[in-house]
C-alpha positions as CSV (number, residue, x, y, z in Angstrom):
1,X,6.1,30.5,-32.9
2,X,2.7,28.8,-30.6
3,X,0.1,30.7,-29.4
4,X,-1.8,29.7,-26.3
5,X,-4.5,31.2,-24.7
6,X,-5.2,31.3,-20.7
7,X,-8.6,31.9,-18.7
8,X,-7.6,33.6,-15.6
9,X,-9.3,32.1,-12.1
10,X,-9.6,33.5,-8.7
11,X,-6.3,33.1,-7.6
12,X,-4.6,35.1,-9.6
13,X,-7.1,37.8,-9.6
14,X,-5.4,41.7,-9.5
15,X,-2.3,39.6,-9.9
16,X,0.3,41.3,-12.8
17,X,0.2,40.0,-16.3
18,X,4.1,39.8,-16.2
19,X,3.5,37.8,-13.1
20,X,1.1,35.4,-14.2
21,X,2.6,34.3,-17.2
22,X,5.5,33.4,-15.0
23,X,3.3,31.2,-13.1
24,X,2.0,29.6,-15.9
25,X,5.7,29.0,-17.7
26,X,7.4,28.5,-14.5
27,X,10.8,27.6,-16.8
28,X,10.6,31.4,-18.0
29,X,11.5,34.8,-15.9
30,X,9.4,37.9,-15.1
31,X,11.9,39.5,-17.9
32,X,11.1,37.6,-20.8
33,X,7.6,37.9,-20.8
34,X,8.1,41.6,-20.3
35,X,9.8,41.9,-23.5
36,X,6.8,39.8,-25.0
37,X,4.5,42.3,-23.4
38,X,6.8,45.1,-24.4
39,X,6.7,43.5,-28.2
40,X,2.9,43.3,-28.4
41,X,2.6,39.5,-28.5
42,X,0.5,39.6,-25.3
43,X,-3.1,40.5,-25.2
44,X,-6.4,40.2,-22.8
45,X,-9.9,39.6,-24.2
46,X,-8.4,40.1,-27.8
47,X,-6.7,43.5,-26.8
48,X,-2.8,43.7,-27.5
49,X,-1.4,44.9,-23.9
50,X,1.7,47.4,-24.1
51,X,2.0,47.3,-19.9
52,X,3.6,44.6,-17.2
53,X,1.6,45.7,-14.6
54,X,-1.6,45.1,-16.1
55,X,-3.5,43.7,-13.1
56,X,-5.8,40.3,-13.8
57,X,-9.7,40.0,-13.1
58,X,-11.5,36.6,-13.2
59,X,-12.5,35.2,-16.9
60,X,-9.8,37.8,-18.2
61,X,-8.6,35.4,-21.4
62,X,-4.8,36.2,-21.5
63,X,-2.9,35.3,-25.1
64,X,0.5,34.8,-25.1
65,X,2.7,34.3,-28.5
66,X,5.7,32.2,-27.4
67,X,8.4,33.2,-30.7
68,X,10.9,30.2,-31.3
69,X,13.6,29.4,-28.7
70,X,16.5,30.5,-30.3
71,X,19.1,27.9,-30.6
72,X,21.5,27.1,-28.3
73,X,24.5,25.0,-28.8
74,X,24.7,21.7,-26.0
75,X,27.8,21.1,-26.4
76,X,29.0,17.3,-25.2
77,X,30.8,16.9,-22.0
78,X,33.0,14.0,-20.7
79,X,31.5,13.5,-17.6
80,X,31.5,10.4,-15.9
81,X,28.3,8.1,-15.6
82,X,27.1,5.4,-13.7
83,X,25.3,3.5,-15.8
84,X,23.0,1.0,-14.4
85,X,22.0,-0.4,-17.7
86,X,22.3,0.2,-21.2
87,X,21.0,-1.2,-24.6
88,X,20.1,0.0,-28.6
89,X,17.0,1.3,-27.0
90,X,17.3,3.0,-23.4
91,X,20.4,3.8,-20.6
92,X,19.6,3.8,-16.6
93,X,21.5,5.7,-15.4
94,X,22.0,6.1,-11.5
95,X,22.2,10.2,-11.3
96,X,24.5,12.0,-8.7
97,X,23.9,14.7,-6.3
98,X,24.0,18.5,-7.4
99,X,23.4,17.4,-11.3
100,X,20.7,19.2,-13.8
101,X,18.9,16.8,-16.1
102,X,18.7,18.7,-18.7
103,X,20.1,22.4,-19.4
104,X,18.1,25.7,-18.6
105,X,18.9,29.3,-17.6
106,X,22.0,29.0,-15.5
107,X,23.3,25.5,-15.9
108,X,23.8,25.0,-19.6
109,X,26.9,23.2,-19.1
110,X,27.4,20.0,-16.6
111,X,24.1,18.4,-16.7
112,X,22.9,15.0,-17.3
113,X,22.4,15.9,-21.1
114,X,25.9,17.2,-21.9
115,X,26.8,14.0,-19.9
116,X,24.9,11.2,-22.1
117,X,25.5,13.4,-25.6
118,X,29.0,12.6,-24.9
119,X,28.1,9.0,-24.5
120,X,26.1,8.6,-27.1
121,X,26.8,10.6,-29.5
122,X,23.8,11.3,-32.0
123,X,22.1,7.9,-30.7
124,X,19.5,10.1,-28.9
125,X,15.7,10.3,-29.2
126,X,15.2,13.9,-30.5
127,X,11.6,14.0,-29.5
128,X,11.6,17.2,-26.7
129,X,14.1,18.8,-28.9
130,X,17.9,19.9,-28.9
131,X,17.3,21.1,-24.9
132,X,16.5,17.5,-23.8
133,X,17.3,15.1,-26.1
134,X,16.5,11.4,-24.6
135,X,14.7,13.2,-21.5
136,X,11.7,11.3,-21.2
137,X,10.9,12.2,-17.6
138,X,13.8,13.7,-14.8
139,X,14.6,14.1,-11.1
140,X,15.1,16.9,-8.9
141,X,19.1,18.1,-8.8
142,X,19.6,17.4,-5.4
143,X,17.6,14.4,-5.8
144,X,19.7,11.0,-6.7
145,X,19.0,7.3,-8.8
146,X,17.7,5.8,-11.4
147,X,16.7,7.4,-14.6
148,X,15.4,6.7,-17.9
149,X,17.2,7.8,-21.3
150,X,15.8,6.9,-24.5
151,X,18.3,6.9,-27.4
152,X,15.8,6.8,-30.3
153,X,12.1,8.4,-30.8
154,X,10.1,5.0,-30.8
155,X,11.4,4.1,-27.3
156,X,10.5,7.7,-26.1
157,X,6.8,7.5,-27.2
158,X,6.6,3.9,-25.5
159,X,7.7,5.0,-22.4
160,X,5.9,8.1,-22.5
161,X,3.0,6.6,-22.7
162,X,3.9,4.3,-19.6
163,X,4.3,7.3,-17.6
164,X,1.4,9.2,-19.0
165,X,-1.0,6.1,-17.8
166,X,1.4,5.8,-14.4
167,X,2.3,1.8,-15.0
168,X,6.1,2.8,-14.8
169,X,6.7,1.5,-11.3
170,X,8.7,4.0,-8.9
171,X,10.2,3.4,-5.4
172,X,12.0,5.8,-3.8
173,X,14.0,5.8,-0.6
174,X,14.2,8.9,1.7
175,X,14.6,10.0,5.4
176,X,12.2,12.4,6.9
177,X,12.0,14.4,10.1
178,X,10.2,13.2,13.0
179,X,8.9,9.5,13.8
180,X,6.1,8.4,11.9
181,X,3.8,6.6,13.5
182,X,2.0,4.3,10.7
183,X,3.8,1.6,9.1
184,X,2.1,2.5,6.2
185,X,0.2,4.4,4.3
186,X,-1.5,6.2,1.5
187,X,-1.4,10.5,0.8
188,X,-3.8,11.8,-1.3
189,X,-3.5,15.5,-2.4
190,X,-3.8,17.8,-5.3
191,X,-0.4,19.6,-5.8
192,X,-0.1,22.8,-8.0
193,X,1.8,26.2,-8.0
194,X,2.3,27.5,-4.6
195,X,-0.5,30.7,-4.9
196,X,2.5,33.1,-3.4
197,X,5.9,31.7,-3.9
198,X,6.0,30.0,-7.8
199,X,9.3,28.5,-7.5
200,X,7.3,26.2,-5.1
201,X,4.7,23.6,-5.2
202,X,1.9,23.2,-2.5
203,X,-1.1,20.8,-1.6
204,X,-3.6,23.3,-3.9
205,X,-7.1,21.3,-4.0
206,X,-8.8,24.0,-6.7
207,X,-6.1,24.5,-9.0
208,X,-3.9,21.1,-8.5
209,X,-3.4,18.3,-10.4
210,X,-4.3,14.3,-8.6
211,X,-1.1,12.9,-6.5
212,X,-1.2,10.2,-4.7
213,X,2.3,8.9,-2.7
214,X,1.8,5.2,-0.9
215,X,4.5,5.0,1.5
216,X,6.1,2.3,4.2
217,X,8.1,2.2,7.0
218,X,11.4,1.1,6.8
219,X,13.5,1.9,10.1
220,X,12.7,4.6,13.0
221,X,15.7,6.2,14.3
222,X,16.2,8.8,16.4
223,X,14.2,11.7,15.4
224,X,14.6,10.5,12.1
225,X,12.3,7.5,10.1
226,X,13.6,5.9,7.1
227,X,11.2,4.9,4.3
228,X,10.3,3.9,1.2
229,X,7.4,5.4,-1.4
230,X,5.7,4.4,-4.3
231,X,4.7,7.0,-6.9
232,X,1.0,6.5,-7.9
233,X,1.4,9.7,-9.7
234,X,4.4,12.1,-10.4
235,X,4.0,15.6,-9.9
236,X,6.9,18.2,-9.5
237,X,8.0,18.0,-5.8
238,X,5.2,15.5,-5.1
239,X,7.3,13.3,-2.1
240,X,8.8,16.4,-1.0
241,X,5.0,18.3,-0.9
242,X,3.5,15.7,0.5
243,X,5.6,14.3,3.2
244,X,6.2,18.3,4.4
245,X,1.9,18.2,4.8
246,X,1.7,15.4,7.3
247,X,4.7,17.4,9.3
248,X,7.4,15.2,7.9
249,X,9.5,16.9,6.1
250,X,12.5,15.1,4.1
251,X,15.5,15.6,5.4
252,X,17.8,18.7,4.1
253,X,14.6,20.1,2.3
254,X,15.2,23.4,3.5
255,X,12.2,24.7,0.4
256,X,9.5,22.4,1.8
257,X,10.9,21.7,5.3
258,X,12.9,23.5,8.1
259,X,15.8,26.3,7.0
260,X,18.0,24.9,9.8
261,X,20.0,21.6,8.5
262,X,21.9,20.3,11.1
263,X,23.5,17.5,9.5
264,X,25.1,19.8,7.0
265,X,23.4,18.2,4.0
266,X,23.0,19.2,0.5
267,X,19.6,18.9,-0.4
268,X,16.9,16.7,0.5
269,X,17.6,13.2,1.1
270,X,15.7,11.1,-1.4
271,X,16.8,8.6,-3.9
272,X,15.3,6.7,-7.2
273,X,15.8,3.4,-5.8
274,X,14.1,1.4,-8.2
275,X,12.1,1.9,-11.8
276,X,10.6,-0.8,-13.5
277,X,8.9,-0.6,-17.2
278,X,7.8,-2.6,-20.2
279,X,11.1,-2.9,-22.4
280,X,9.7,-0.9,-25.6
281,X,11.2,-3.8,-27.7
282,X,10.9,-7.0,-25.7
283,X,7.6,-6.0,-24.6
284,X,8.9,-7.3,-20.9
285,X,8.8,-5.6,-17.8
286,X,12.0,-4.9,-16.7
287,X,13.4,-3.3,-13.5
288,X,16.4,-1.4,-12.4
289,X,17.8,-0.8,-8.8
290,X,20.1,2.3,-8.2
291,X,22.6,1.7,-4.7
292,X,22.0,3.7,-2.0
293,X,24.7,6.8,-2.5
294,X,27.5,6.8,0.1
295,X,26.0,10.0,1.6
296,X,22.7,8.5,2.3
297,X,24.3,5.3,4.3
298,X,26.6,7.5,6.4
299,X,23.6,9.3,7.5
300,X,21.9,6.7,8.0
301,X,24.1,5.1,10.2
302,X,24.8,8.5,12.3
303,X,21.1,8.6,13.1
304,X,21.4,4.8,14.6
305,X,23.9,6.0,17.1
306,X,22.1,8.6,18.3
């Protein structure tokens, strides 16, 4: 078991204890920490709550006992992977469409991880735990490209530590609604919780953590511009976030952008197109390009004709 302990601001004043916790462990439902609530490992200001619907107030200090995740058996899978690169130390792979990284409530079966225990075996860093084992950081599902698994715990803390300081250099490629009239550019913009809808992330200046996307122009089509961004920093959702608050949406997002997808697509359209790091052995920068999927080219070229 952990114990952490939570000061509650402004925003989530008169909000419900059951509600807030979910907005702080976004990976956990309303339920579980009802049960918590319901088993007395929740309290406020040092007073064990029995009640959900406890409502919040500013400076209320809220301390929730998180008991060990009960284990859960990954099983292996043998699912195909396109590997981009592999050695003793780290695999690129180039993710697909519609894939989990790692498992959680709902998809413990047909992620990445099932995917690359197959592959590997027991050659996998073990550092975030039988969940994620060689997840050092991960992709949206609908999201495709390049990827980083480590496949022992020396390789994760390396890298780590690359992303932690942001020198792990990320380009992505994606097509967003609208024409965009600068060839380039730079977005600055806190991004946190969204204050009403927690499965969602939103420019949030008070509560947010630092983001920054550069981006560049790479073709203006019709309706449509095609482009490339560099991750400074790398929030949850940041390109998506970001993009949507200068009214240019990605493609497909139907969370951050329009509900109507005319093109039929499944998800937004962004890819990992490069990642380049130092090798945790060599001690050389190294860097991996993923292809443009098929989807993405087909789109691409409808959008020319139009």
């Amino acid at each position: 078991m952990h114990n952490e302990t939570f000061e509650v601001t402004d925003e989530y004043e008169e909000e419900r204890l059951d509600k807030f916790l979910a907005a702080i462990y976004p990976e956990q439902s309303r339920s579980f920490f009802q049960k918590l609530i319901k088993d007395g490992l929740v309290s406020v200001n040092d007073v064990p709550q029995s009640k959900a619907n406890y409502r919040m107030h500013i400076e209320d200090m809220v301390s929730v006992t998180i008991p060990d995740a009960v284990k859960t058996t990954i099983l292996p899978e043998a699912i195909p992977l396109d590997i981009l690169y592999e050695d003793d130390d780290v695999i690129i792979v180039n993710k697909p469409k519609d894939m989990v990284v790692h498992p959680c409530p709902g998809h413990y079966s047909g992620t990445l991880v099932n995917a690359i225990m197959h592959h590997c075996r027991e050659n996998l860093s073990g550092i975030n735990g039988e969940i994620r084992p060689g997840i050092v950081h991960r992709i949206d599902k609908d999201t495709t490209g390049s990827l980083i698994i480590c496949k022992n715990d020396q390789s994760h803390r390396l890298i780590a530590e690359q992303i932690k300081v942001h020198s792990v250099n990320r380009l992505y490629r994606g097509i967003v609604k609208g024409i965009v009239k600068e060839d380039s550019g730079t977005i600055e913009g806190a991004i946190g919780r969204h204050p009403k809808d927690r499965k969602k992330m939103a420019m949030n200046e008070r509560n947010g953590k630092p983001a920054i996307t550069h981006y560049r122009v790479i073709e203006r089509l019709k309706d449509a511009t095609y482009m490339e961004f560099k991750l400074e920093t790398g929030r949850t959702h940041q390109i998506r976030v970001h993009m949507a608050s200068i009214g240019h949406p990605l493609l497909g997002d139907t969370v951050y952008g329009s509900l109507k997808n005319p093109y039929h697509l499944q998800g937004q359209t962004l890819h990992a197109y490069i990642i380049g790091f130092v090798h945790p052995t060599t001690g050389e920068y190294v860097e991996f390009k993923a292809p443009i999927p098929e989807y993405f080219e087909e789109l691409l070229n409808k959008l020319r004709k139009n």
